[in-house]
C-alpha positions, 0 to 999 in steps of 0.5 A: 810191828813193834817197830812201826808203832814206835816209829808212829808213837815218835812221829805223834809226839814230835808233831805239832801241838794242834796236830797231836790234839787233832789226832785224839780229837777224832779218834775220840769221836771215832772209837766212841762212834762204834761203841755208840753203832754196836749200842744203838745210843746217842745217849753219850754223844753231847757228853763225848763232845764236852768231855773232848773239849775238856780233855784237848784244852787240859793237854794243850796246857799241860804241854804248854803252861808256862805259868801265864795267868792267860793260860789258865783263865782261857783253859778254865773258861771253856772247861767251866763252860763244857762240864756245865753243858755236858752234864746238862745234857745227858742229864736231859737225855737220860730223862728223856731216854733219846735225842729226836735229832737222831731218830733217823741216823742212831740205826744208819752207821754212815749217817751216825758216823758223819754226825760224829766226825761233825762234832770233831770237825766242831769241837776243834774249829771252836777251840782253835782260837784257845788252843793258840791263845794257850800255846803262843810264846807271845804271852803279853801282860793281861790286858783289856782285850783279854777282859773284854773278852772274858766279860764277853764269855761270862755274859753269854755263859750266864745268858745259857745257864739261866735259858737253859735253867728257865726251860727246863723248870718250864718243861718239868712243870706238869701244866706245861705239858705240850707247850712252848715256853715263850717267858723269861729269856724267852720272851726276848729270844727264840733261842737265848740258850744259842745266843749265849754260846755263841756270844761266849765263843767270840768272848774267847776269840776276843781274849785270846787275840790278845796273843795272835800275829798274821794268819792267827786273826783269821781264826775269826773264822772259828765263831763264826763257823759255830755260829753258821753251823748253829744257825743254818745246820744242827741247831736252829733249823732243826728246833724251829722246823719241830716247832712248826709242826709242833705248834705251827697253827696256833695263833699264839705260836704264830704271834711269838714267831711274829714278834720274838727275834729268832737269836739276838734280843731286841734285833726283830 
């Protein structure tokens, strides 16, 4: 046995860098999967996410920082914006004591395990182009793609903390009780929060293109990925099918569907 283990632990370390980070990808997600069945929580499930983009981006540079000032900028951008969003999270969820997203699946292991392997399916595909952007031998000089690209993620990051911040002093404002913040960020978007991570997302593609050659631009597909499965999947549909049932006959909520863009502001 001992040397079957030694035999794997080789083959691991020998392999590829995005190979070995998408083998503690998963079995992060995995092993926590079963800690989060035998608990019956998904009260660590968004924090898992950002603490696993956490972890992948800092092995991917610690296994191949070579002092590059692109290395630790895009390393840094995504740990800044995931230990914001991770802490956010489960400080919402320990206030509210659950996520309504998993009111039909923290019981069912098999529904509970798909959302979990969903979220290492997520996790990787958005930092995909980081980790290559980290790990290329091509570390041209900073440039003005890098720039743009990261002005690109400081917008969307700024945009998702002040959504976030708006909502959550709206919600914990006792005359607000039941209903729909339609103020601030808000007022130009249905979704800013969203709007701002996936703008942040094509920021670090942007940036990290600066490194890439061939096949390497078609990680476009990553962004978009995060912005198909935002918008047509786990984010979006589920928020605004809560807020028909929630709010779908008032006429102020029907008028703020009317004239408020569901993502981008200003694009009706």
């Amino acid at each position: 046995m001992s040397s079957v283990m030694e035999a794997a632990w080789r083959w691991l370390w020998g392999s590829s860098t995005i190979t070995r980070l998408t083998l503690v990808d998963f079995s992060i997600q995995w092993s926590l999967w079963l800690v989060a069945c035998l608990l019956k929580t998904e009260k660590f499930y968004d924090l898992a996410g950002s603490a696993t983009y956490i972890i992948l981006a800092s092995l991917n540079y610690k296994w191949n920082n070579t002092g590059h000032p692109r290395q630790a900028v895009q390393t840094g951008c995504v740990n800044i914006w995931a230990l914001r969003l991770g802490l956010f999270l489960f400080t919402r969820i320990v206030k509210a004591g659950k996520d309504r997203r998993f009111d039909k699946t923290r019981a069912n292991p098999v529904r509970f395990f798909y959302a979990w392997t969903l979220q290492g399916v997520w996790v990787l595909v958005t930092i995909l182009p980081s980790l290559l952007a980290v790990l290329s031998p091509r570390q041209r000089p900073v440039g003005t793609r890098d720039y743009i690209g990261w002005g690109i993620w400081a917008m969307g990051f700024l945009i998702e903390v002040v959504a976030d911040y708006q909502k959550t002093v709206f919600k914990n404002n006792p005359a607000n009780k039941d209903k729909f913040i339609n103020t601030g960020l808000w007022a130009l978007s249905r979704h800013p929060n969203y709007f701002g991570e996936i703008l942040l997302w094509f920021g670090l593609y942007v940036s990290a293109s600066s490194t890439f050659s061939g096949w390497e631009y078609l990680t476009i597909l990553c962004p978009l990925m995060d912005y198909l499965l935002i918008t047509q999947v786990s984010g979006i549909p589920m928020l605004e099918s809560y807020g028909r049932k929630k709010w779908g006959l008032s006429p102020q909520y029907q008028a703020y569907i009317r004239n408020t863009p569901i993502l981008i502001p200003f694009l009706g």
